[in-house]
Each structure stands twice: as structure tokens, then as C-alpha cells.
C-alpha positions, 0 to 999 in steps of 0.5 A: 561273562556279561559285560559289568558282571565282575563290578556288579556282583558282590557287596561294593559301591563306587570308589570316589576316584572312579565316580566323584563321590565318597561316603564320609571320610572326613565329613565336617561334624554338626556338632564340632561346628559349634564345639566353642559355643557348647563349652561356652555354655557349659562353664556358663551353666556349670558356674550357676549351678553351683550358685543356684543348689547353694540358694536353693538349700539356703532359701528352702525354695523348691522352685529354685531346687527344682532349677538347678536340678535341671541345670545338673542335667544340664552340665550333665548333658552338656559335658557328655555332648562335648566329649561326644562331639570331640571323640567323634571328631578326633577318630574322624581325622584317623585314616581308616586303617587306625578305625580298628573294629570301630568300621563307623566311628564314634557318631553314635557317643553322640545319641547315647549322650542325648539318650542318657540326658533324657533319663536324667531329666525324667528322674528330675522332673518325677523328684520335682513332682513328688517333693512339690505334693509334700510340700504342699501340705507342709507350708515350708517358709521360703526366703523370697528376696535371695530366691528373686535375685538367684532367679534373675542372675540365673535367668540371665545365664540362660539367655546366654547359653540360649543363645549359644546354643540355638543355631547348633541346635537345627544341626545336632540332637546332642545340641538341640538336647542341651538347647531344649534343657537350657530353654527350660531352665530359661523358662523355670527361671521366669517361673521362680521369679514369677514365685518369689514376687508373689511370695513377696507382695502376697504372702502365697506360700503354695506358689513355690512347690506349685512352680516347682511341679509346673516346671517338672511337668514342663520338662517332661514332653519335651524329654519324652521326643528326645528320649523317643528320637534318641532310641529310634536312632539306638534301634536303627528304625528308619528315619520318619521323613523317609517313606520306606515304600516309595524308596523301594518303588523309585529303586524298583524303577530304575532302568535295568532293575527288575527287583529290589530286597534286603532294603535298610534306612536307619540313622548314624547320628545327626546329619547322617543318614544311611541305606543299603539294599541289594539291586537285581538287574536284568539280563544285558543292564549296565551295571555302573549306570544302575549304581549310579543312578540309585547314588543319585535318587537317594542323595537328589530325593532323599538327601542321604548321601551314603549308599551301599548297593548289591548289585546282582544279575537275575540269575543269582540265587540265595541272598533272596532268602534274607529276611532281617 
């Protein structure tokens, strides 16, 4: 037997003892960083939902229906963001052994929470729309003054939650889904504020379902990406930034591999990238240097840390044939 054969051939990757890394036990979650500031924002936005359905109904202002539609998403999304997060993070803290058949943990709550808030949102930006053409041609007499002081109080709670949210949101899809929602309410609360003043000095009846629709149409590209970043994660699609080519050829050009197949990049969840593929080597190559030097190209110029490599020698046969 060559040298290395026994450790190269098979499915496995170096043992964190054996060569100073390891593949994510134990890694710090994005979102559980900020898990105080989320439920902070949650009670924040959950509080003035309620107030802000209340004067909607009692104003008959469709603006502020619209709004706090889109803050029952936000509750929605927000509750969901948090019990993925903490689910996440306590099944993190389990030894291995306990993971059962959950061999990656529950990162993935986290995308299908994102995934749900998106269709939430799109069902409110279409109601929005549709009630906005009714009632346009209805002239439905709106309260003004009660509309303004709900818009502003409600834009207060915003900046808050705005707040709150911004810095997780460069770390967490989950956390950039509720920081997008409460950066449109922000936005739809400048909007009905903007209505009940014109409603107030000029008599504009139409500016209510028009903001109304404006805040729907508001709503939906930004929904679109998330929904659209969410299912290319659910799909297991390679990560955009990561040119699947070019990885291949850097693989390809590690010294003593001779070919490289069966190579997949896809996402977990948030900060979490992952690739596997199966390293052929030529006859006499060291098998350790090869894994060793594939670890440390994906993690130097790729930033993913976890990667799981075959390594087989030239004269193996059959895992070739793999096609998917």
C-alpha cells in the first residue's frame, strides 16, 4: 500500500486535533448575537400593531391598514426569526451524539422562517393593492387627525426597531428579512403621515388608498430578493459570489491532483457556507499535503470554512460515474 492511501481514501476530512481546524461545532450563530435586540424589537413592533389595526379600522384610513398589515408580518416574521435563532442555538450546544438524525442541526429554521415572511409579505402587498383600486372610486371619508398622531408614534416605534436591527442585519438573512419589513413600515409611516396632512389642509380623499398602493408597491421588490435569496439557499444553488469554475480550476491545480469531480457549494444558513467534492491524486502524492492545501484555498479564497474532500488515488474506479 502507498504511503497516505489508508488516509486518503475514503470519505473523510482532517480532525481538528490532527490539523488545528474543525467544521462548526460549536460556532457562534449570526443571529444569536443579536437575539436581545430582535425581542426587543419584537415587543416594539408587536405593541403598535395592535394600536395601529385599532385606528386603522377606527379612522377607515387604508394607509394605516396597510401599515399595520405589514407590521402583522413583521410580528410574524420577527416571532419566527427569534424561535429559529434560539432553536439553532440550543441544538448547537448538544454534543453530537444527541443531533440524532439532524446531522446539520437546525440552521436551516432560519431560511424557512425568511421564506415564510416573504410570502407573507406578498399576500399583503396584493391585499393592499387590490383594496387601494376599490377604493378609489368609493371616496370613503378617513379621520385625519387620529391617522396623523398613529402614523407619527408609529413612526417613532420604527426608528426604534430600525435601530435595533441594523447591525444584525449584515450578519442574518432572518435579521435583514425583519430589518427590511421594519424599514418599510418606517417608510409607510412617513407615507401616512404625508396622507393625513394632505388629507387635513386639502381635502384629497384619493391620497389615502393611493399611499396605501405605493406602500404595497413598496413592499414587493424588496420581498421579491428575499424570497428569491431564500429559495436559492432551500435549493441548495451555489452561493452567487462563488465562481463554481474557477473553484474546480484552482482544485484542479493543487499539486499532486490530477482531477476534480463531484464538486458541490450551496449554503446552510447565514455565514455558513459549505463544499464538498472528490480529489483524485496521482500516483506518489501526499495525501495530507493535498487536503490540506484544498482546506486552506477554500477558506483563504473562498471564505468557506467547511470542506469535506475524497481523496482518491488514480487507480479508483466508479465514484466517476456520479452525475448529480
Amino acid at each position: 500500500m502507498r504511503p497516505g492511501r489508508s488516509a486518503a481514501h475514503g470519505a473523510r476530512t482532517h480532525a481538528a486535533d490532527d490539523h488545528g481546524h474543525s467544521h462548526g461545532v460549536g460556532l457562534a450563530r449570526a443571529g444569536a448575537r443579536h437575539v436581545r435586540r430582535l425581542a426587543a424589537a419584537f415587543t416594539i413592533i408587536a405593541v403598535f400593531f395592535v394600536v395601529e389595526a385599532v385606528a386603522g379600522v377606527l379612522t377607515n384610513s387604508l394607509a394605516l391598514l396597510s401599515d399595520a398589515g405589514h407590521m402583522l408580518t413583521d410580528v410574524i416574521g420577527l416571532g419566527m426569526a427569534l424561535a429559529a435563532i434560539q432553536l439553532a442555538n440550543r441544538f448547537e450546544k448538544r454534543s453530537d451524539t444527541s443531533r440524532s438524525n439532524h446531522t446539520f442541526g437546525l440552521y436551516r429554521l432560519e431560511i424557512l422562517a425568511a421564506f415564510v415572511n416573504s410570502l407573507l409579505l406578498f399576500g399583503v402587498a396584493i391585499w393592499v393593492l387590490v383594496e387601494a383600486v376599490r377604493r378609489l372610486g368609493s371616496g370613503s371619508e378617513v379621520l385625519e387627525g387620529p391617522m396623523f398622531i398613529v402614523a407619527v408614534l408609529g413612526l417613532a416605534a420604527n426608528v426604534v426597531a430600525f435601530w435595533l436591527l441594523r447591525d444584525g442585519s449584515e450578519e442574518s438573512i432572518n435579521i435583514e428579512a425583519a430589518y427590511l419589513e421594519v424599514l418599510a413600515d418606517l417608510i409607510g409611516s412617513v407615507g401616512v403621515i404625508v396622507g393625513a396632512l394632505l388629507l387635513r389642509f386639502l381635502g384629497w380623499t384619493w391620497v389615502d388608498p393611493v399611499i396605501g398602493a405605493a406602500i404595497g408597491l413598496w413592499i414587493l421588490p424588496r420581498t421579491w430578493r428575499l424570497g428569491r435569496n431564500a429559495v436559492r439557499i432551500l435549493l441548495q444553488a451555489a452561493p452567487e459570489h462563488i465562481e463554481l469554475d474557477r473553484l474546480h480550476a484552482d482544485l484542479e491545480g493543487i499539486h499532486g491532483v490530477s482531477d476534480v469531480h463531484d464538486l458541490h457549494v450551496w449554503t446552510l444558513t447565514s455565514e455558513m457556507e459549505a463544499a464538498s467534492a472528490h480529489l483524485v491524486t496521482s500516483d506518489g502524492a501526499d495525501a495530507h499535503h493535498v487536503l490540506d492545501r484544498a482546506r486552506e484555498l477554500l477558506a483563504a479564497h473562498y471564505g468557506i470554512d467547511h470542506g469535506t474532500f475524497q481523496v482518491e488515488p488514480d487507480t479508483h474506479r466508479g465514484c466517476r460515474d456520479v452525475t448529480w
